[in-house]
C-alpha positions as CSV (number, residue, x, y, z in Angstrom):
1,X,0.0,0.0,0.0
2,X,3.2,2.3,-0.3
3,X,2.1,3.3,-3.4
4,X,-1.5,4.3,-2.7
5,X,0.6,6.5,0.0
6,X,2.7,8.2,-2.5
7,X,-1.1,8.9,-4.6
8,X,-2.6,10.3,-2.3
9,X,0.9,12.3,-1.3
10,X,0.7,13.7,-4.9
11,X,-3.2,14.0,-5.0
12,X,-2.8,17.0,-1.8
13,X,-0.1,18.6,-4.0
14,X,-2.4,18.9,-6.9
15,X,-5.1,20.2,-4.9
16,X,-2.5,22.6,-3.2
17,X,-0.9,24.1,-6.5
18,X,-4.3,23.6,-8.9
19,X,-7.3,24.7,-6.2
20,X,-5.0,26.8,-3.9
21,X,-6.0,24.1,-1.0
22,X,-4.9,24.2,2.5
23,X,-2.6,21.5,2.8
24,X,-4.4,20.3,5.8
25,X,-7.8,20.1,4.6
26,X,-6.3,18.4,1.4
27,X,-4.6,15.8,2.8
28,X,-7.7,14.8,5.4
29,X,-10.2,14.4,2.5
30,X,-7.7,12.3,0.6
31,X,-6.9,10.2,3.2
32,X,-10.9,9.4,4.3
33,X,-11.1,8.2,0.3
34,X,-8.0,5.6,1.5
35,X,-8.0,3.0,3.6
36,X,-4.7,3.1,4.4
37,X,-2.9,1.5,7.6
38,X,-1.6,4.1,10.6
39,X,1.7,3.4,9.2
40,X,0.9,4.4,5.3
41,X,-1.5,7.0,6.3
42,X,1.9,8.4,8.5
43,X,3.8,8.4,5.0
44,X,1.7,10.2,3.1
45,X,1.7,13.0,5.4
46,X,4.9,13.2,5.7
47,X,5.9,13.2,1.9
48,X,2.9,15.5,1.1
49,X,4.4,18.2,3.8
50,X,7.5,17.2,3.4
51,X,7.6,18.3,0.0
52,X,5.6,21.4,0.3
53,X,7.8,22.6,2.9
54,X,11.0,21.6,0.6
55,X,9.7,22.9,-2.5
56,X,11.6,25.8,-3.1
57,X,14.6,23.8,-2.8
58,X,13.7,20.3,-4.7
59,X,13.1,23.2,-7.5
60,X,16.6,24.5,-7.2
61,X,18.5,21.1,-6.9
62,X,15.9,19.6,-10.0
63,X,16.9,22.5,-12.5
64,X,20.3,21.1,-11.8
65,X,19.7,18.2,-13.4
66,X,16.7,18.4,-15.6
67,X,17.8,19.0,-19.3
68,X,14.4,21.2,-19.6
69,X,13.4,24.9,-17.5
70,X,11.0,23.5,-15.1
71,X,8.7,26.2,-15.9
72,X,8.3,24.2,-19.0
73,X,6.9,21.6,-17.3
74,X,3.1,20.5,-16.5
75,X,2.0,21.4,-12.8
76,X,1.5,17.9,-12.4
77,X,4.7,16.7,-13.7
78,X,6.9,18.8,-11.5
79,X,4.4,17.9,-8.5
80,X,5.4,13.9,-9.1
81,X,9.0,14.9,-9.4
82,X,9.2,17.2,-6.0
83,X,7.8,14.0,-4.6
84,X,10.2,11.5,-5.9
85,X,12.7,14.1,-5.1
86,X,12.3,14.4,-1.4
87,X,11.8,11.2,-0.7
88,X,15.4,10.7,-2.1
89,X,17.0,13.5,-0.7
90,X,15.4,13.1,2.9
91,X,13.7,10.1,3.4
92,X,15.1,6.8,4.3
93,X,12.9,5.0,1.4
94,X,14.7,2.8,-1.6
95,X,16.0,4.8,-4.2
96,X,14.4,2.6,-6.5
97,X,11.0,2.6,-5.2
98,X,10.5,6.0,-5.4
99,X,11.5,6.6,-9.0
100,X,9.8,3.8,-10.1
101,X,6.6,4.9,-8.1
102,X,7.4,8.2,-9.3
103,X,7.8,6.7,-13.0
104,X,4.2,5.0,-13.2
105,X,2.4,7.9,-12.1
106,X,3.7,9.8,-15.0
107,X,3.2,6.9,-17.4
108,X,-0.7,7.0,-15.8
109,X,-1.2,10.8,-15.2
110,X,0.3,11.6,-18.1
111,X,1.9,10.0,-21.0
112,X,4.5,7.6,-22.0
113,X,7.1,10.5,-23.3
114,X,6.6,12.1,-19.9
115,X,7.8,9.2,-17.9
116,X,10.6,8.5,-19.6
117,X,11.8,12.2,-18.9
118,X,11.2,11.8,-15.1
119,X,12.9,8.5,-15.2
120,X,15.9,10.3,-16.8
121,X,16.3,13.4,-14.5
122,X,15.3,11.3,-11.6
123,X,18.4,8.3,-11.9
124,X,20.6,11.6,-13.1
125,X,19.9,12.8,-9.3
126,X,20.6,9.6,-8.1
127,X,23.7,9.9,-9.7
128,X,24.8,13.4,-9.1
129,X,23.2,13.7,-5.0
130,X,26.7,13.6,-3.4
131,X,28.0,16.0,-5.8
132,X,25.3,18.9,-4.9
133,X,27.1,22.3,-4.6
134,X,25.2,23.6,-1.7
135,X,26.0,27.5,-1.0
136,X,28.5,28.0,1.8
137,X,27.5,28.9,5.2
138,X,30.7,30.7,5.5
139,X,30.7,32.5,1.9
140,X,26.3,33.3,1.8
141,X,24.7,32.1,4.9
142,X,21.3,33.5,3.5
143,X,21.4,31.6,0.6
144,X,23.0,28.6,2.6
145,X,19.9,29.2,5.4
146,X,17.1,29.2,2.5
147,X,18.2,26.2,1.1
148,X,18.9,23.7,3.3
149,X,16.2,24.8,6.0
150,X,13.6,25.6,3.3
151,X,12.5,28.9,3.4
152,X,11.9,31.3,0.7
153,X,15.3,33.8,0.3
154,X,13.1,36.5,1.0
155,X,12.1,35.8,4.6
156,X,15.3,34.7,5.3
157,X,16.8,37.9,4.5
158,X,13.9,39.5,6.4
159,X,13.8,37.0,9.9
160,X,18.4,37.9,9.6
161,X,17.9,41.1,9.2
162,X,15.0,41.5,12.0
163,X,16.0,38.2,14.3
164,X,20.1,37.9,13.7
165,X,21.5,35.1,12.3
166,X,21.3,32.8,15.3
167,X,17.9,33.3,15.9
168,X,16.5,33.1,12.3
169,X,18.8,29.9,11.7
170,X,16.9,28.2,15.1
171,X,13.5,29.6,14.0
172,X,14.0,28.7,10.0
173,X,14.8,25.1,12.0
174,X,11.7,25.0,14.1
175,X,9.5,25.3,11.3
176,X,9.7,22.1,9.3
177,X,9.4,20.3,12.7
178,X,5.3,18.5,12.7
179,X,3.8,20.7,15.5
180,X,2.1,18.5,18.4
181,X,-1.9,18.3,18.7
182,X,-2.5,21.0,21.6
183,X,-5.9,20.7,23.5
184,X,-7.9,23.7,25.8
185,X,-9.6,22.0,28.4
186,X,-13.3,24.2,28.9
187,X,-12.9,24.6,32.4
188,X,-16.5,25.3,33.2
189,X,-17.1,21.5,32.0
190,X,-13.6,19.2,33.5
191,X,-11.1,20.1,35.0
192,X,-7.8,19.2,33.1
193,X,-6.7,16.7,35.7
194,X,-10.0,15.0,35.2
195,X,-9.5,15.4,30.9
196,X,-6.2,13.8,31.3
197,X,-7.2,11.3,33.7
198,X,-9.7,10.3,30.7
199,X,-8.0,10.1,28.1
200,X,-4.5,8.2,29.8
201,X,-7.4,5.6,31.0
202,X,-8.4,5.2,27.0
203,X,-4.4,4.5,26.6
204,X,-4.0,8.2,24.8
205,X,-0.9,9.5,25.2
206,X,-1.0,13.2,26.7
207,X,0.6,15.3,28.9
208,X,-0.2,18.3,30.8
209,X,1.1,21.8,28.7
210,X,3.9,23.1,29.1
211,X,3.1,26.7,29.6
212,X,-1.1,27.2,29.5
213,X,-2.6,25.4,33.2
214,X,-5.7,24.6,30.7
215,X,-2.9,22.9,28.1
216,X,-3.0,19.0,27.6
217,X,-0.7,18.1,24.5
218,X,-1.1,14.3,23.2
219,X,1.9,12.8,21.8
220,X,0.4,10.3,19.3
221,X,-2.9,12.3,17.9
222,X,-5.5,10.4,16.0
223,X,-8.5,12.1,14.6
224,X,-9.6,14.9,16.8
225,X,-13.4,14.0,16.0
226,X,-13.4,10.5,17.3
227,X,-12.3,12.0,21.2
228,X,-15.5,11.4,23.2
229,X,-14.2,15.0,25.1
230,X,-14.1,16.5,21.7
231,X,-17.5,15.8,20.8
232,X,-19.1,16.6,24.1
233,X,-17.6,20.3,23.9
234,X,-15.1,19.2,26.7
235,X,-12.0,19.8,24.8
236,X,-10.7,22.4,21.8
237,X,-7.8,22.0,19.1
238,X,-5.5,25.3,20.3
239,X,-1.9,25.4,20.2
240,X,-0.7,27.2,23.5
241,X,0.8,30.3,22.4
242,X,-2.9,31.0,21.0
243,X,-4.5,30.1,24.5
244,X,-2.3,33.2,25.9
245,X,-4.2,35.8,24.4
246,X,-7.7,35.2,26.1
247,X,-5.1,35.5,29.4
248,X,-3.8,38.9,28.6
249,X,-7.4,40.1,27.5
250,X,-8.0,38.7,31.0
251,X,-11.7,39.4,31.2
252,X,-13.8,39.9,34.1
253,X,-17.1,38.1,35.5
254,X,-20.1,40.7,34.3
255,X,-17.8,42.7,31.4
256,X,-18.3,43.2,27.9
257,X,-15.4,42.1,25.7
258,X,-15.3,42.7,22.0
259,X,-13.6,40.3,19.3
260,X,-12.9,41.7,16.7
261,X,-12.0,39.4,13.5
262,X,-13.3,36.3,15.3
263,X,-13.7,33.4,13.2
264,X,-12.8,30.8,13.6
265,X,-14.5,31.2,17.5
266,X,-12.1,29.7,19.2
267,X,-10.4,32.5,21.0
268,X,-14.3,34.3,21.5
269,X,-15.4,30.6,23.1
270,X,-12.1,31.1,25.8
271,X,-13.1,34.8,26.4
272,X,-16.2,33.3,27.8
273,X,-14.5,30.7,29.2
274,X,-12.8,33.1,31.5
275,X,-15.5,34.8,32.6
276,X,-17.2,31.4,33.4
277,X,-20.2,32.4,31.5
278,X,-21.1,35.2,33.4
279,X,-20.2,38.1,30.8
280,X,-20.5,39.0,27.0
281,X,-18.6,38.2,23.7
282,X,-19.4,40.3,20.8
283,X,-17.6,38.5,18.1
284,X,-17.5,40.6,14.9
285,X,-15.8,39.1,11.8
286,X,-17.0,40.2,8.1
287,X,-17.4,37.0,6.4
288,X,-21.0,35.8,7.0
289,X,-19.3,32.0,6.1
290,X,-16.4,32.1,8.3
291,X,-18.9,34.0,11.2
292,X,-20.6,30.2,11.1
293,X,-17.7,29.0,11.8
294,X,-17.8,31.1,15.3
295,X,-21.0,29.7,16.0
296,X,-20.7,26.1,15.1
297,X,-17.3,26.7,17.7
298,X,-19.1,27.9,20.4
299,X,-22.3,26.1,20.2
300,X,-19.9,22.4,20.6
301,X,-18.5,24.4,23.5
302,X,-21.9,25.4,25.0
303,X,-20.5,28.9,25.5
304,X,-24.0,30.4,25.2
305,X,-22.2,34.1,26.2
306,X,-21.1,34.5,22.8
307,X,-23.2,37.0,20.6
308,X,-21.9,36.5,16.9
309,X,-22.0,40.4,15.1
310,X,-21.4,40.4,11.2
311,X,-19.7,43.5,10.4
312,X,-16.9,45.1,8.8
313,X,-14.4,45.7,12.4
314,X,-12.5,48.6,10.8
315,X,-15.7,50.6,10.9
316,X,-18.5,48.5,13.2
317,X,-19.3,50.3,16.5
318,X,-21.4,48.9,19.4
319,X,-24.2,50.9,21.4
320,X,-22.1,51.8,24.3
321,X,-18.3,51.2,24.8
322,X,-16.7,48.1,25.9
323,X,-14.6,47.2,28.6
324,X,-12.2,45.4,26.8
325,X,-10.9,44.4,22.9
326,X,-9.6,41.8,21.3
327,X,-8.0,42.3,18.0
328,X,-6.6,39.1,16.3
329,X,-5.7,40.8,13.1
330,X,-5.4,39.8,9.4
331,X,-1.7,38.9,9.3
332,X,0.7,37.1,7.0
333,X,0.8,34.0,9.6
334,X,4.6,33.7,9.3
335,X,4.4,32.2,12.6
336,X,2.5,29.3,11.7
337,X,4.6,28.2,9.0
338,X,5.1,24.3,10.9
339,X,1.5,24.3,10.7
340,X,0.7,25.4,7.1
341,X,2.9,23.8,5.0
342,X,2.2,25.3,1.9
343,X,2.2,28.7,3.1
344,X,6.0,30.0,3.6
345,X,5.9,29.8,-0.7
346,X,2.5,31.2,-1.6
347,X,3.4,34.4,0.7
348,X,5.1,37.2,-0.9
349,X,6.8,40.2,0.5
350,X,4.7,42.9,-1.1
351,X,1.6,41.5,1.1
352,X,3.0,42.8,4.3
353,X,2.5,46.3,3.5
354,X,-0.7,45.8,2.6
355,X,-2.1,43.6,5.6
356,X,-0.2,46.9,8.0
357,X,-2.7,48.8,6.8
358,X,-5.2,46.9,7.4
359,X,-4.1,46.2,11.1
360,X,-3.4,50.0,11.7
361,X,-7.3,50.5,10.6
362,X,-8.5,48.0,12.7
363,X,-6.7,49.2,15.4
364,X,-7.5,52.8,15.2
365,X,-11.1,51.7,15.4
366,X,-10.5,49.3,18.6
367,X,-9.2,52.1,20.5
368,X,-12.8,54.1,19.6
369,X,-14.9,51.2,20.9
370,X,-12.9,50.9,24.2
371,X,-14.2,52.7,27.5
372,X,-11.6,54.5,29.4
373,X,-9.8,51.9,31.7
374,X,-10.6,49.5,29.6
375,X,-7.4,46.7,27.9
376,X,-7.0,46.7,24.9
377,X,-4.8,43.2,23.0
378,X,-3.9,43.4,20.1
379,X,-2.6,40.0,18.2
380,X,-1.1,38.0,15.3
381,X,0.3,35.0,14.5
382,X,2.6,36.7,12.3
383,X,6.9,36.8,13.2
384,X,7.3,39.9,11.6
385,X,8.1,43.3,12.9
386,X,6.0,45.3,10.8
387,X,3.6,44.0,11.6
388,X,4.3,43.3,15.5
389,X,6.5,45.6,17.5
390,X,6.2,48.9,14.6
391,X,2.7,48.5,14.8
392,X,2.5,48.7,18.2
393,X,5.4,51.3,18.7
394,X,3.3,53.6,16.0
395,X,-0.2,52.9,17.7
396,X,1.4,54.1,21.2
397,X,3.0,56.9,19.2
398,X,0.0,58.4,17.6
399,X,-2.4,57.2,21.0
400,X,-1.1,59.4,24.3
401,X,-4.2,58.0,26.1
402,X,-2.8,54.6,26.2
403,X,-0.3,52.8,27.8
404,X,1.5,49.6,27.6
405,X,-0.1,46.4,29.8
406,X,2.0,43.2,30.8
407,X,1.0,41.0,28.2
408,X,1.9,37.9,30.2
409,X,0.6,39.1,33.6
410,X,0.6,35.9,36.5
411,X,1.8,33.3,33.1
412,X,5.6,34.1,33.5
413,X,6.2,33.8,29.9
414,X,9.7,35.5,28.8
415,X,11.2,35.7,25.2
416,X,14.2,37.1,23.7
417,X,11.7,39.1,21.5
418,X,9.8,41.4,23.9
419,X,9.6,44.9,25.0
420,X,6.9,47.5,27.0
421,X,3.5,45.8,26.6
422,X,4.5,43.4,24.1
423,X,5.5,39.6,23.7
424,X,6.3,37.1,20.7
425,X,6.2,33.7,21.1
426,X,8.4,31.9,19.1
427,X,8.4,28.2,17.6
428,X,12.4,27.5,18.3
429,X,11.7,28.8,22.1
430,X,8.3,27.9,23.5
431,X,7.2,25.1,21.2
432,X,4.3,27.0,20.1
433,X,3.2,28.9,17.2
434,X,4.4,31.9,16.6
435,X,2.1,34.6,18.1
436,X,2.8,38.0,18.9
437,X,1.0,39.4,21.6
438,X,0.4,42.8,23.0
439,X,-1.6,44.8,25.8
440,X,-2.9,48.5,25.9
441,X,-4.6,50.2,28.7
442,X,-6.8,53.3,27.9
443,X,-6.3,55.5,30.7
444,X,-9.0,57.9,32.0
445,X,-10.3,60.8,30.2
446,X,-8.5,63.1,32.5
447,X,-5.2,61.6,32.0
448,X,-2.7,61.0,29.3
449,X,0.6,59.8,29.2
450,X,3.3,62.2,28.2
């Protein structure tokens, strides 16, 4: 069944390249077509991401020894050869096995001609591996850094020039690691002790989270919908570095908290959470299918608190000011890249500017919705300072009635990237997405800093 592994790997790369799929989404509807053993169903994933997060390199060392451009060739044709690549760069599979695999699904995709070109680049890489010319790390570390920890030149040039070379090497490292399944325990159902106890007694492997006290992480994850917790509302998919941002709203019993941008809910469901069901959550997003999503999220989670408010956020104002804001804003998500594989080569540089715009807008009107005293967090899951610390630094700048907060308040969460009210978690130093994080306090009418 290897080979209906290697199908269905190259059946989520045509999705991904063709359809613009999520990888994630791709590969789960391929493999419930499959019945494929734990053990092939582990292959396929890992080739599929495997070779998305690779790609831009398995292009640069297949130019090398293709006698054609590869923009010459079909989508689909360079998608079977990426796959055959990585899996003889990187995995410990036989050589053989993988070209011939790689071989037949051109012959059957495509056409005789084709797979005999694919056979013919494919042995010349078997060939020429050990002779690859990588660029120094010593004479162009950027180039060095892009290639062989598979990240677009671009934002390696960005994450060296923002992080330093240390930093960006560790981070550019952390990425193509699989990120673990990361569960919130809804403490107004269990308890975590009594979640854990649960699922150990099913034999589930989990352990408490490292950082979040509502945190369980499971080291072997099957599918999320089959958890008994899961289904009763007991449990949500949330890596930990996301759970933080409900903490440094930190919302009180009675208040009124705005979330602005909300979908998918899950953040809007742990605002409640919080507040143990005795407050409001006004969660505004624009997209009347992704403000479903919200509801279908907090309706499993019985957060009946939650008042879902379709509206455009850089304009919609409530009837009276709120006490507190959440802002999770449209970012480039260059700190989920472990988690999206596709999505460190579909971003492009240009974008940034654009999406800090959007984020100042958005911003400028949280500070009008928020009542004096009132906390303002503002959040991405972006590693990029544009976007992060500038925007912040320019909102406090421009906004002498607010002040920085402590982002990580009672948590005790440090980082090597923080500063007055702000806080990124990193992949290579938490082992959690990459969120940024940051707190603003409106002060009274009466008073503004200077």
């Amino acid at each position: 069944m290897v080979a209906a592994a290697r199908e269905v790997a190259l059946d989520v790369l045509v999705a991904v390249h063709s359809r613009e799929a999520y990888a994630n989404l791709a590969l789960d509807s391929e493999l419930s077509k499959q019945a494929l053993s734990q053990r092939d169903a582990a292959l396929a994933t890992e080739i599929a991401y495997g070779t998305l997060r690779a790609q831009g390199t398995l292009d640069w060392v297949l130019d090398r020894f293709s006698t054609r451009r590869l923009a010459e060739l079909s989508p689909a044709l360079l998608d079977i050869l990426r796959l055959a690549a990585y899996q003889i760069l990187y995995l410990d599979v036989p050589d053989h096995a993988a070209v011939n695999e790689a071989v037949d699904q051109a012959r059957g995709r495509l056409h005789r001609g084709v797979a005999s070109y694919a056979n013919a680049v494919l042995r010349s890489l078997l060939r020429g591996r050990e002779s690859i010319a990588w660029p120094s790390r010593e004479r162009d570390f950027e180039a060095h850094l892009s290639l062989v920890r598979w990240h677009p030149a671009w934002l390696v040039r960005k994450w060296v020039s923002e992080l330093g070379p240390k930093l960006a090497e560790e981070l550019c490292e952390a990425d193509n690691a699989p990120p673990a399944l990361t569960l919130r325990v809804n403490a107004t159902r269990a308890s975590r002790d009594e979640v854990l106890e649960a699922l150990r007694g099913r034999g589930v492997e989990a352990e408490p989270g490292r950082w979040m006290g509502e945190a369980i992480r499971l080291k072997r994850a099957g599918a999320l919908d089959d958890l008994p917790e899961y289904q009763a509302g007991t449990v949500y998919a949330q890596d930990e570095a996301s759970m933080a941002v409900a903490h440094a709203v930190d919302p009180k019993p009675g208040e009124t908290v705005a979330d602005l941008c909300a979908a998918p809910g899950g953040k809007a469901a742990h605002l409640s959470e919080l507040m143990g069901g005795a407050g409001s959550v006004l969660a505004v997003d624009i997209n009347a299918s992704r403000l479903r999503l919200v509801s279908q999220t907090v309706g499993r989670l019985h957060e009946a608190g939650v008042r879902t408010v379709q509206a455009d956020a850089t304009q919609w104002r409530p009837e009276e000011k709120v006490t507190r804001v959440l802002l999770d804003a449209p970012c480039s998500g260059l700190g989920v890249l472990r988690r999206r594989a596709e999505l460190r080569w579909r971003r492009r540089p240009e974008d940034i500017p654009k999406l800090v715009e959007l984020q100042r807008r958005l911003l400028e009107n949280a500070a009008a919705i928020l009542a004096p005293g009132g906390v303002l967090v503002y959040s991405t899951c972006a590693i990029s300072k544009p976007e992060n610390q500038d925007q912040v630094e320019g909102f406090l700048s421009a906004h002498a009635e607010f002040e920085p907060g402590d982002p990580s308040g009672d948590l005790g969460i440090e980082s090597p990237l923080a500063g007055p009210g702000w806080l990124q978690f990193l992949p290579n130093v938490h082992d959690t997405d990459g969120i940024f994080v940051a707190k603003m306090v409106k002060l009274a009418k009466a008073t503004r800093r200077k």
